[in-house]
N, C-alpha and C positions, 0 to 999 in steps of 0.2 A: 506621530512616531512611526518610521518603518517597524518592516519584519526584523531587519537584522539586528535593530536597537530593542526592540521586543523581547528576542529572542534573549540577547545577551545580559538585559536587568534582570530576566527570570534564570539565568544561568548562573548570574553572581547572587542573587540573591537565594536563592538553592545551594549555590556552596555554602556563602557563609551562615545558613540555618547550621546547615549541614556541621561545618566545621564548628560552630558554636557547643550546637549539641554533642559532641563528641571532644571537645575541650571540657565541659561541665563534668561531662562522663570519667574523662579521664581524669582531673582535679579530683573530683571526690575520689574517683578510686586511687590515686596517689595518697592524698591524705589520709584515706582509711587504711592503705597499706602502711603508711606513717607509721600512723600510729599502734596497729596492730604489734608491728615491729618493735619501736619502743615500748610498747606494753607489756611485750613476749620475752625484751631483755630486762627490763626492770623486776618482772614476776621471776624469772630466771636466777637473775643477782639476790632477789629477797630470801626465793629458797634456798641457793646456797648457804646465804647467813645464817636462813633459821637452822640448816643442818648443821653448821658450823657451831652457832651455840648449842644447838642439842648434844651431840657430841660432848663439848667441853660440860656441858651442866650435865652428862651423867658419869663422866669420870670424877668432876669434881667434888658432885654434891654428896657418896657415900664418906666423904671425908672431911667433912665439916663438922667437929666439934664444936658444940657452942660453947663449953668451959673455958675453953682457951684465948687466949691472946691472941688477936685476929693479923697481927704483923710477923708471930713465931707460925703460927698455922701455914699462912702467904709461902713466908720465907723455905716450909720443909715441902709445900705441896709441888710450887711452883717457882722455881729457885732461877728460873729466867726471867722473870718478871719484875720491875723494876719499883719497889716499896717508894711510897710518900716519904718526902723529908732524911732519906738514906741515900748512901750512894749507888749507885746503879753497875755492879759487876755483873758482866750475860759469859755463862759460861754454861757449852753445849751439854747437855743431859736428856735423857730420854724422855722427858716428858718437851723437852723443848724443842727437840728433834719429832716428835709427834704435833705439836701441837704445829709445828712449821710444816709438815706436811699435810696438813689440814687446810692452812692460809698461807699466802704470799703477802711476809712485811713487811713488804715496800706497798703493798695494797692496804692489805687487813691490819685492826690494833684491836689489842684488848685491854679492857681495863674492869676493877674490880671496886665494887663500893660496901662499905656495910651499909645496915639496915637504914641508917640516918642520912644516907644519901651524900657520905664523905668517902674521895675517893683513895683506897688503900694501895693498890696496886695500877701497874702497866706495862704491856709490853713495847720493848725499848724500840719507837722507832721516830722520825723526824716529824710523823706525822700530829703526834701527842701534843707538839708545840702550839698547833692552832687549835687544838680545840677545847671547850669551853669546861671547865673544871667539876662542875655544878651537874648536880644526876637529873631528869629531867623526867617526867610523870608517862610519859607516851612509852609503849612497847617500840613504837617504830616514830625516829626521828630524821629529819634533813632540816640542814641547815648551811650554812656559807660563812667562809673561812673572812678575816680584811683581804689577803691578798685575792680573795675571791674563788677559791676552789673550794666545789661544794665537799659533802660528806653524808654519808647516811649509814644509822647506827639503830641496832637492834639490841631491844634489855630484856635480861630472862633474871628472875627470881629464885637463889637460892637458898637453901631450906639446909637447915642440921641435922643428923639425927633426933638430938634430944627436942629440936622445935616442932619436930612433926607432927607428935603427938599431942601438941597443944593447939595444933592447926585449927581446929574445930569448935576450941572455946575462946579464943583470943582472937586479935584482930590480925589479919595474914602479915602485915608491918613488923607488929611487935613480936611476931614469932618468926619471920624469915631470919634468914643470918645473913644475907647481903644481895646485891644483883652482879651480875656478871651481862657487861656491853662487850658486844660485836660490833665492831664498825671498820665501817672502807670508804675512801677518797672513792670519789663519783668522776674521778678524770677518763679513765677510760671508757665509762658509759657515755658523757660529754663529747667526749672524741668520738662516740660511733654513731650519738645521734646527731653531731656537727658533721661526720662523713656523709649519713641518711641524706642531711638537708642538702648538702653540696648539690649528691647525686640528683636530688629531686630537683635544683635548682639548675642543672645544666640541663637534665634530661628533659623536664617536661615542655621547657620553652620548644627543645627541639625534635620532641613529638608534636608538639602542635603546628610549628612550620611542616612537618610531613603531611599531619592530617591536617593543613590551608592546602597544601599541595595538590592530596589524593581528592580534596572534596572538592577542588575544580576542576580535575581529571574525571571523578566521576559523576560531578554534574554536567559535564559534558556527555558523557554515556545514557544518560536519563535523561536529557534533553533531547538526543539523538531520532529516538521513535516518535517524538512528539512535532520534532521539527519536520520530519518525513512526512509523516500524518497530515500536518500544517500545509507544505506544500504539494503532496498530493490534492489535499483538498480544494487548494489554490487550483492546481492543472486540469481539474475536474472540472470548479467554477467555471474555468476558463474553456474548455471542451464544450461543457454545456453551454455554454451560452453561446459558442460557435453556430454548434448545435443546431439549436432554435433558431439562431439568428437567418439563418438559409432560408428553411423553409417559411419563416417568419415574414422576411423579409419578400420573397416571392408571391405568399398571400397576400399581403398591403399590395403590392403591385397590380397583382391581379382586380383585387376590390375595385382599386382607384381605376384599374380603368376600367373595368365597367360601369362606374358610373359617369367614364366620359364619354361611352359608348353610345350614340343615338339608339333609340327605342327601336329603330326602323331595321334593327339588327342582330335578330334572335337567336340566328346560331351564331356570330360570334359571341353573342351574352351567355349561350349555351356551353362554347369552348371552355371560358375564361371559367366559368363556374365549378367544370372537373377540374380544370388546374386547382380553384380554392378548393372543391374538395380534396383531391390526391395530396394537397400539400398539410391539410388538416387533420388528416387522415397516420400523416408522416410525422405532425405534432403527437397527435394523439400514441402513436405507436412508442417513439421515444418518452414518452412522460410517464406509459406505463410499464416499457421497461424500466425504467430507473426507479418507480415505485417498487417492481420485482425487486430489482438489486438491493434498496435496502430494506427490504422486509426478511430476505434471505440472511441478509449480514446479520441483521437483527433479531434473526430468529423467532418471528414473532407472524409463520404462518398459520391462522385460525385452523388449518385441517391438519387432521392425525395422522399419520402414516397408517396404511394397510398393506395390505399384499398386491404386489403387482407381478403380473406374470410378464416377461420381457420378452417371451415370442412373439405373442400376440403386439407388444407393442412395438417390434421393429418389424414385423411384416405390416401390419398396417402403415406404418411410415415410408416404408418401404411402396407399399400401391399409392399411396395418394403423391409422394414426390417422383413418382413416374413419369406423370406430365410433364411436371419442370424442365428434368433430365432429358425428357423427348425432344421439349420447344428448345433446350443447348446442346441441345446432339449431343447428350451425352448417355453412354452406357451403365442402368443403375443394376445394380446387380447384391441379391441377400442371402446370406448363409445361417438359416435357422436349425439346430438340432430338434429331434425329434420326440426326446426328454424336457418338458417344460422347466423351465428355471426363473424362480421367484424370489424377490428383495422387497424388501420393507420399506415402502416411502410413499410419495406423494406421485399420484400417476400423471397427473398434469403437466407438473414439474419433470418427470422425466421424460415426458413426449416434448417438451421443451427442449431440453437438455438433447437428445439424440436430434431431433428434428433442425435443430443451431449447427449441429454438425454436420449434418446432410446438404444444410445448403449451404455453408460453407465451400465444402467440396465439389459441389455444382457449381457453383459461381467462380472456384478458381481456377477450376482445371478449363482445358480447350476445345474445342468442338470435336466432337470422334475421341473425348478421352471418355476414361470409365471410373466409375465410385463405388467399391465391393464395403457391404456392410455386413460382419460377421459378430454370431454371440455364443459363446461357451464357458465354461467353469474351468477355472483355474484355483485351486489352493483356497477352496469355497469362498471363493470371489465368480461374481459373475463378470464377465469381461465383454466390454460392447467395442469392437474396433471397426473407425472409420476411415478407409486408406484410399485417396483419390489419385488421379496421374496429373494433378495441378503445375503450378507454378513452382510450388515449395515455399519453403519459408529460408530465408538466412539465417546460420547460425547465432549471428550476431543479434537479431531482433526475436528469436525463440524463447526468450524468459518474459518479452515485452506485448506476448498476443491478448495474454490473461487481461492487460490493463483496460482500462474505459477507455473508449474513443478511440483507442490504437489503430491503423490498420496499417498490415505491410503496403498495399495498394488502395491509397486513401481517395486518387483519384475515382477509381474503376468500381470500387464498392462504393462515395456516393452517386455517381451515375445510375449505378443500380439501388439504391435507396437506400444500402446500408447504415447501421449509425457506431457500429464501431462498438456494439456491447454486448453480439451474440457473444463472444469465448469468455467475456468478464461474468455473464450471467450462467452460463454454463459450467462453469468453476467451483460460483457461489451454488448450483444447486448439487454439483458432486460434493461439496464442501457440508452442504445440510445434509445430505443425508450418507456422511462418516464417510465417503468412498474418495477413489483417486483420478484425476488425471491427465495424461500424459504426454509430451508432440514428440516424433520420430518425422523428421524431414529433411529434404536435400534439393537444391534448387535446381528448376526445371528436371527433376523427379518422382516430384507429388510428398504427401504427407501421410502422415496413419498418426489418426488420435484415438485414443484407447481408454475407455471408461472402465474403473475397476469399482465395484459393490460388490457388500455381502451381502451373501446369500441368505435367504430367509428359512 
């Protein structure tokens, strides 16, 4: 399996986790707002009713005489309501103009039982036809009509005066005076949780095509540094092994002919043996940079950080790359202040770090040019700037020095033994210890890199 086929089964299969998990997410969370919703209108509708019978059972109930005939009682209390087995005249009165601003009768009915569970009274509406005659034990009932429209009907227990008082020795039946139902067709509830499902049935298919969408839009974005990563690491492989192969390749040569060298020949067996050293020597240097490199990345150097004083270490860098600078004609020249200025880190590593950039600048500038290395405190940063009269660098390859193996001059650096990872290790150690920094160049100009740390 290539990369590109690699890449892209961990890209679909990243979405679709992705888009999975967040379909599950959002299903439940649709169905629990579902249901919330209908729970929220249902509790809604119940308390209305119960307010609705409360209402009617405390206007009613101080005027329940049990003496009386419970169809003359009906008839004077409630004179809209339409009696069992009489005929049904609705003529507007104030209790029926109250009780109709209480409920809507094309929604709501009432009806009236005595204590035996026969039913006396009703208020007149089309709704009474469907339903079922017979009083039913449950405070709170539903039930479904033949033509199939539900209904749901709340029963509150009315009391007389004179049975009141018997409440307490008798059984609550034989002393109520009758029950008073509340009840309402469930079509509009039906309608709003047939709108609910609609909505959820259009909506959610077409939130999940968005989130198939975004979760391979941004499984692409998540794959993005990993792919970089990936191929970085390939072009690394590929550098390194370069690398090696050079100087690799030039030691087996060397070997091999020495040993087809006659014995009778000891300074050329002499030669050949500084080539395998010098070339071993060019192994050994590349394999413990790269060891530096990722120890740095890695964070994981065994020494502490202390205090280093940066005078003393860029004058000393300062006289020992004198020589260099002499053998390339070149003019090295340092600007130490007189005020010692100290940072917290690894001294090693910073005489690394400055000394990568010393020869740097030797190495690119031209014979008769010169390399000024200056240290001072800026905004309690120490600031280390190295400005040569080199080559320069092009704008265009200035984001690309920091890489491994890079070089703007790949020839002329490995000539001179170069390996392409002084500015990538020099990065990594302004990067270990929190500092910054930075290239200012222009071709055939020269360059100034500028090392920023705090101050300790």
């Amino acid at each position: 399996m290539n990369t590109s086929q690699l890449f892209r089964r961990s890209r679909t299969r990243l979405a679709l986790w992705y888009a999975g998990v967040m379909a599950v997410i959002l299903s439940l969370s649709g169905f629990s707002m579902y249901r919330f919703l209908i729970q929220s209108n249902w509790e809604a509708m119940e308390r209305e009713m119960e307010s609705i019978a409360g209402t009617l059972h405390d206007s009613l109930e101080p005027m329940l005489p049990a003496s009386e005939e419970p169809t003359a009682i009906l008839r004077r209390i409630l004179p809209e309501l339409c009696l069992v087995d009489q005929p049904c005249n609705v003529s507007p009165t104030l209790i029926q103009r109250h009780t109709t601003g209480i409920s809507d009768r094309s929604t709501y009915y009432i009806r009236l039982f005595n204590y035996q569970g026969k039913l006396l009274a009703f208020s007149p509406s089309q709704i009474l036809k469907e339903l079922p005659s017979s009083l039913s034990d449950h405070p709170w009932q539903t039930f479904q009509s033949a033509n199939g429209v539900r209904y749901h009907q709340f029963t509150i227990i009315l009391h007389s005066d004179d049975a009141k008082s018997h409440q307490i020795q008798q059984h609550k039946v034989k002393t109520s005076w009758g029950y008073l139902q509340i009840g309402r067709t469930l079509e509009p509830f039906d309608a709003e949780v047939k709108r609910i499902k609609i909505i959820l049935a259009i909506g959610l298919p077409i939130a999940l095509i968005l989130i198939a969408i975004s979760s391979w839009w941004l499984s692409k974005l998540a794959m993005q540094p990993i792919y970089k990563s990936y191929q970085q690491q390939q072009q690394f492989t590929a550098n390194a092994a370069h690398e090696l192969r050079s100087p690799l390749a030039s030691l087996l040569a060397t070997v091999e002919a020495i040993l087809r060298v006659p014995q009778a020949n000891p300074e050329d067996t002499q030669t050949m043996l500084y080539k395998v050293e010098k070339q071993g020597r060019r192994l050994s240097n590349l394999i413990a940079d790269l060891l530096l490199l990722s120890s740095l990345e890695q964070n994981s150097s065994p020494k502490k950080f202390r205090s280093c004083c940066l005078n003393d270490l860029v004058s000393d860098l300062t006289e020992e790359m004198s020589e260099l600078a002499t053998a390339s004609d070149i003019h090295l020249t340092s600007q130490v202040p007189s005020i010692e200025i100290y940072v917290l880190g690894n001294e090693s590593q910073l005489y690394r770090l400055v000394s990568n950039l010393i020869a740097n600048a030797i190495q690119y500038s031209p014979a008769q040019g010169s390399v000024h290395i200056s240290l001072e405190v800026q905004d309690h940063n120490a600031v280390i700037a190295v400005q040569d009269t080199g080559i320069g660098i092009p704008k265009s390859e200035q984001n690309r020095i920091f890489d491994r193996f890079y070089r703007v001059d790949g020839d002329r650096s490995r000539k001179t033994g170069g390996t392409g990872l002084g500015l990538a290790i020099a990065q990594a150690i302004v990067h270990h210890h929190q500092g910054q920094i930075t290239v200012k160049s222009e071709q055939e100009q020269g360059s100034l890199f500028m090392i920023h740390l705090p101050c300790h």
